[in-house]
N, C-alpha and C positions, 0 to 999 in steps of 0.2 A: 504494500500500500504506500500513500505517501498521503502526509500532513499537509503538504503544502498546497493553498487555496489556490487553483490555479486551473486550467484544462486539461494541462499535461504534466508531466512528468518523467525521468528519463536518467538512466545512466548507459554510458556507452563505453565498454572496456575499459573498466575502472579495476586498477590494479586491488588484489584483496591480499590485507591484512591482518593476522589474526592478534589480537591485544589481549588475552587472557579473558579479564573478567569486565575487562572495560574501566576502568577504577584509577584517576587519581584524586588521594587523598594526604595531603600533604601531611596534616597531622596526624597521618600515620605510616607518616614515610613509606608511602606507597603508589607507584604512580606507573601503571601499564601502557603509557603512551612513550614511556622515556625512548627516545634518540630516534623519533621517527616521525616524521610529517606524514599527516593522512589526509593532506589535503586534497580535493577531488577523488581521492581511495574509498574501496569501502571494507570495513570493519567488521570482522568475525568474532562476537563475545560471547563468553558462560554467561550463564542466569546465577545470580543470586551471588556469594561473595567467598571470599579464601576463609572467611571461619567457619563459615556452616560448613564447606569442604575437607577440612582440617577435625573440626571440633574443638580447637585449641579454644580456650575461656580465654586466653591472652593476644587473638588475633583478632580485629576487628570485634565482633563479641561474638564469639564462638556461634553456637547455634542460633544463638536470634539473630535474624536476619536485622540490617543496617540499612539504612537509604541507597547507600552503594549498589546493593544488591537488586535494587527494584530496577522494571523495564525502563521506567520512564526516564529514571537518571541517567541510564546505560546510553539510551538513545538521544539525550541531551548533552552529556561530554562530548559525545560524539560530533555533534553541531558545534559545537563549541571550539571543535577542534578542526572544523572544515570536513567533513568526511561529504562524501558524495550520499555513500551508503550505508548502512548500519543494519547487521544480522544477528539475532542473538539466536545460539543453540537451545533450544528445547530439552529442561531434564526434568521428570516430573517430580521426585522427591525435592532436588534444591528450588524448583518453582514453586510449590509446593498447589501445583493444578496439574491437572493432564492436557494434552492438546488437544482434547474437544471443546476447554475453556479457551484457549489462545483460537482457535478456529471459530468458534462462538463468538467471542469477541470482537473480532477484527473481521466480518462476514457482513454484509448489508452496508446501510452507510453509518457514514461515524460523524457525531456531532465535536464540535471545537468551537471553541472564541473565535471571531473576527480579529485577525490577527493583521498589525498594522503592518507590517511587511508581506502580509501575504504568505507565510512562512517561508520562504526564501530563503531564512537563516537556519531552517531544517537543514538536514538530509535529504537529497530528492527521494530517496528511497529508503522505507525501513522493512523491516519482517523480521518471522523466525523460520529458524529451520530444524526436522526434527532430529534425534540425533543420531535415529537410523541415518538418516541422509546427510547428516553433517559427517557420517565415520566413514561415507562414500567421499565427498569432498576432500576431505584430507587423505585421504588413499592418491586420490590424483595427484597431489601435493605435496607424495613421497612422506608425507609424514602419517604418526598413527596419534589417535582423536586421544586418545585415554593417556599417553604419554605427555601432550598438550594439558589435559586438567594436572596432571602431575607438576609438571613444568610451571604454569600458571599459579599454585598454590602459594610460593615463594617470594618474597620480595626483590629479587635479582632477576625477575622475570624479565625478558624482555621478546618484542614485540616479533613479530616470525612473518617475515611475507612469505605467501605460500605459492607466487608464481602463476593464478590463474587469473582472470576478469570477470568481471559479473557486466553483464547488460539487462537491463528491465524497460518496458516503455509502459506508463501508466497513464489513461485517461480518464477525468475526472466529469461530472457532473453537479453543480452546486447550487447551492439555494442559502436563503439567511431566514430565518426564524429568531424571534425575539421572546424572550422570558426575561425575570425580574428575581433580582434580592430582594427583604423585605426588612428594614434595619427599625427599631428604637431606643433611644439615648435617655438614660436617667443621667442628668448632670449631676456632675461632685459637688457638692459642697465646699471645698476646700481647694482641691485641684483638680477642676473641671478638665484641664488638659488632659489630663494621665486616664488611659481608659482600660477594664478588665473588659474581654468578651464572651458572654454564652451564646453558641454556636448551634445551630441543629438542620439538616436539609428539608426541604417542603416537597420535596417530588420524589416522584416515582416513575413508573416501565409505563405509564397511559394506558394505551388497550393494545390487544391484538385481534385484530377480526378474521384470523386465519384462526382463531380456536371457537370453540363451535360451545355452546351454552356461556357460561360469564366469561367474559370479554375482558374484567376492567381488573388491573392493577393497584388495588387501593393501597398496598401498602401501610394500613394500618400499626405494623410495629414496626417495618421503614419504612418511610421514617417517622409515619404520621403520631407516634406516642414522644418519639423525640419534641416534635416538632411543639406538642398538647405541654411537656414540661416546661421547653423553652417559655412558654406565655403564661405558666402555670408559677415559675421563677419569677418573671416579670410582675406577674401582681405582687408576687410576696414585698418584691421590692418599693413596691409603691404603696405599700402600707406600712412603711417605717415610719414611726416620729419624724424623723429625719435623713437628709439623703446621705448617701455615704462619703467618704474625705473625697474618694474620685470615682470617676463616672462610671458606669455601665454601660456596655452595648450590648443588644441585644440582636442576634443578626440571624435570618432565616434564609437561608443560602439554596441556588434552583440548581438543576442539573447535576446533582454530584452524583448521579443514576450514571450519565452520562461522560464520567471523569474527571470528576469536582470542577466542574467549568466555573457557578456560583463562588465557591471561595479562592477558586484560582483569580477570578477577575476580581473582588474585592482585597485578595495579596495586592496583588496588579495596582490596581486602584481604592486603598482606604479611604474610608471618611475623615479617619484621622490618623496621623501619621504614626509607621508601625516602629519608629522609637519610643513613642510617646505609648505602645499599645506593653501595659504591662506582664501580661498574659489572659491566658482563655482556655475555657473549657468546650468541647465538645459535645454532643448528643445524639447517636444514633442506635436509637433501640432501646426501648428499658423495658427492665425484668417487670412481665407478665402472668408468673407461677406464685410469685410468695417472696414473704419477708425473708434475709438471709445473713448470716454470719458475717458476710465478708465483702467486698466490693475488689470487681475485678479492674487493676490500670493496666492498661495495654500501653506501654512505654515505660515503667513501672523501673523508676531509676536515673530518667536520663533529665529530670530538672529539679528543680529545689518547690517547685509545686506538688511533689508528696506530701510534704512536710505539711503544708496546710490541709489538704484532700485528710490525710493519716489523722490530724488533728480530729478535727469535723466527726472523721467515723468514728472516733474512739469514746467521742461523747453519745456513738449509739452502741456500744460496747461493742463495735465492730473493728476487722482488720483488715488493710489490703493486700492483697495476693495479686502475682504481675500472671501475665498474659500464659495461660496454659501451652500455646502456639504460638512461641512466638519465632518459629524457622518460619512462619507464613508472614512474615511482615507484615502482619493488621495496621500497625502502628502510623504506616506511608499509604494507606487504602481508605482514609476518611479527611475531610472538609480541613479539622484542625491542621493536617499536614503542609497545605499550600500555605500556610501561618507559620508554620513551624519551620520550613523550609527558608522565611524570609527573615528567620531570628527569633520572632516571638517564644518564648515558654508555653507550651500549650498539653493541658492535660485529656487526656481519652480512656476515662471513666463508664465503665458497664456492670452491670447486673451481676453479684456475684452468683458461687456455684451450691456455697454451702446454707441451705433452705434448713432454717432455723426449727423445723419439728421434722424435716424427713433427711436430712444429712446432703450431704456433696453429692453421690449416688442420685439419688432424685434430679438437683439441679442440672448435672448434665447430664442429664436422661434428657430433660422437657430441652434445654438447650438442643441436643441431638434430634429430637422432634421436629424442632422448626427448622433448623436448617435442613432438614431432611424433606421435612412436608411442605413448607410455607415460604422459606426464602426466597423472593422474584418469581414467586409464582401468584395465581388469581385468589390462593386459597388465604393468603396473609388479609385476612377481616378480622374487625373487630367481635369480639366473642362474649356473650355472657360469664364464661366460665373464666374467662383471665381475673385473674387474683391480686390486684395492685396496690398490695401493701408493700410491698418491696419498692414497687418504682417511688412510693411515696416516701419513703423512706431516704431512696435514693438521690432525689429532689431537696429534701431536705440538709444531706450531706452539699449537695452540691451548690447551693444554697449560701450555704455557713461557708465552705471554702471559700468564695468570690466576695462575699462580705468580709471576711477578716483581711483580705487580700487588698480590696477595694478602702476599708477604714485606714490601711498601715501606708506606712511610705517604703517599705522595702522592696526593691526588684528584684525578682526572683531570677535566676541565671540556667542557663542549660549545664548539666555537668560537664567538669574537666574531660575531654577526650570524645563528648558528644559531636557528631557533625555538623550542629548548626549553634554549637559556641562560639566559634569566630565570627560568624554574622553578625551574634548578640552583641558582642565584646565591641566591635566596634560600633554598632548603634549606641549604645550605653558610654563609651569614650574611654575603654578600658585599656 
């Protein structure tokens, strides 16, 4: 396929490079592009990063997967570095999908921002390949696939042309369609500049009229219970005595169905400036089963916004537990991320597991449930039977975190060694 807004598209014997895992990261002295211009080239990368590969807890972070390790980063160094083309190998454990998802995916048409260059600054070409067919590729290329992941693990990696050309020609068809964010501002008290934000997406998949009886995607628990807390926050806030030291946003974000288009464009474009934006919390999906022990973070480590989250629950004698999955990179697959990525601290707070009268066992059971039966399908409605003392519960944590946050004057930082500290660091004048 190609990103870029345009009729056409096109590479024409463009020399192909293989760069490991596609990954520089300087803070961690690590950089798969060293000694080699891939300008007009196209690029042959792993999915996902050298610690899941490894397991080393001392590489990257071992099994959780990193920003490093997602598509989208891969395919944006990429541009960044001039590639013509950009390929990533298909492996279903470190992707943590099968290629019926990647097929799925990238099949029909695909929505994007109106992009003021037209993407032009892409790649004309991206894709994947699977790794049947990538271990044929490098067969031609006198190399063998599996000695390359071996090779690639290493910091000393360096970059392997493999002597063949890719050509592709792509024709496009386009159209613009318009949808809306949905933002409102409780002013601070004190320092109206300085702003926390509660985040949640309003849409969903629409309809499909190739399925035959209901049609409609309501997405009731996504995002639409997210969406019911986001407002449900919002009044709590507006029944204080008083506003908080600084401001509140509250910001209802469209298309993140469609790959956080909503809060990619408000990164893009703040209301207010995202040095000034202290941090923020997320919302997508809350617990529908029952009240619970514990509160799951999915990122669970990587800013100084536990500390207050940890706080909050401890006053409902709860605890947080980090992301069960976390080799699947949840953490770069919701709204807060396209914030996260531009510096902000941003917390992605869900539903814990452990269901306070039937144990963990239960909780992801009914978890396993929905993702099974309900995710992105017709069947996610709202139900008699959902049990929402938990989400209530969990509103209420989340709540009290963004108020203590919002009263204080301290900015919360990303931790030492996190990828998006250096952003911070220097928004903040560190």
């Amino acid at each position: 396929w190609t990103r870029r807004q345009a009729t056409e598209a096109s590479l024409r014997d463009s020399d192909m490079i293989f760069v490991g895992y596609g990954i520089n990261a300087p803070e961690r002295g690590w950089n798969d592009y060293k000694g080699v211009d891939v300008s007009g080239k196209t690029v042959v990368m792993l999915v996902n990063d050298p610690g899941y590969a490894t397991q080393d807890p001392d590489l990257f972070n071992g099994n959780a997967m990193t920003y490093y390790g997602r598509w989208d980063y891969k395919f944006a160094e990429a541009a960044r570095r001039g590639a013509a083309g950009a390929i990533i190998v298909h492996d279903t454990l470190p992707a943590a999908y099968g290629w019926n998802t990647v097929e799925n995916s990238w099949t029909g048409p695909q929505f994007d921002m109106v992009l003021e260059d037209g993407g032009e600054s892409l790649a004309a070409v991206e894709g994947w390949i699977q790794k049947e067919h990538a271990e044929t590729l490098f067969e031609r290329a006198g190399l063998d696939l599996q000695a390359m992941y071996v090779a690639a693990r290493k910091p000393d990696f360096e970059p392997v042309r493999l002597g063949l050309k890719a050509s592709a020609q792509i024709e496009n068809e386009t159209e613009q369609v318009l949808s809306r964010n949905v933002a409102a501002i409780l002013r601070g008290s004190e320092a109206p500049e300085d702003v926390f934000v509660y985040m949640a997406h309003w849409d969903h998949l629409g309809t499909d009229p190739k399925l035959e009886g209901d049609q409609i995607y309501n997405g009731a628990l996504d995002n639409a219970s997210g969406t019911a807390a986001l407002m449900e926050i919002a009044r709590a806030y507006t029944a204080l005595p008083r506003a908080p030291r600084r401001s509140v946003l509250f910001l209802a974000v469209t298309a993140e169905e469609q790959g956080l288009l909503g809060s990619s464009y408000y990164a893009a474009n703040p209301l207010f400036p995202l040095e000034n934006t202290v941090g923020g919390l997320n919302m997508d999906g809350m617990n529908n089963f029952g009240a619970t022990r514990d509160i799951t973070v999915v990122g669970l480590g990587m800013s100084d916004l536990d500390d207050y989250l940890r706080a909050a629950a401890a006053a409902q004698e709860r605890v947080l537990e980090g992301d069960r999955e976390a080799e699947k990179g949840f953490y770069y697959r919701s709204d807060h991320f396209e914030l996260a990525k531009e510096g902000v601290p941003m917390l992605y707070p869900g539903g814990g597991y452990n269901d306070r009268e039937k144990g963990v066992a239960y909780g992801m059971e009914k978890s396993l449930e929905y993702n099974r039966d309900h995710y992105h399908r017709v069947s996610d409605e709202y139900d008699l039977s959902w049990v929402v003392d938990g989400a209530l519960e969990d509103m209420e944590v989340f709540f009290r975190t963004g108020l203590e946050i919002a009263n204080g004057d301290d900015w919360p930082n990303w931790k030492e060694g996190t990828e998006f500290r250096a952003r911070r660091d220097g928004q903040l004048g560190n």
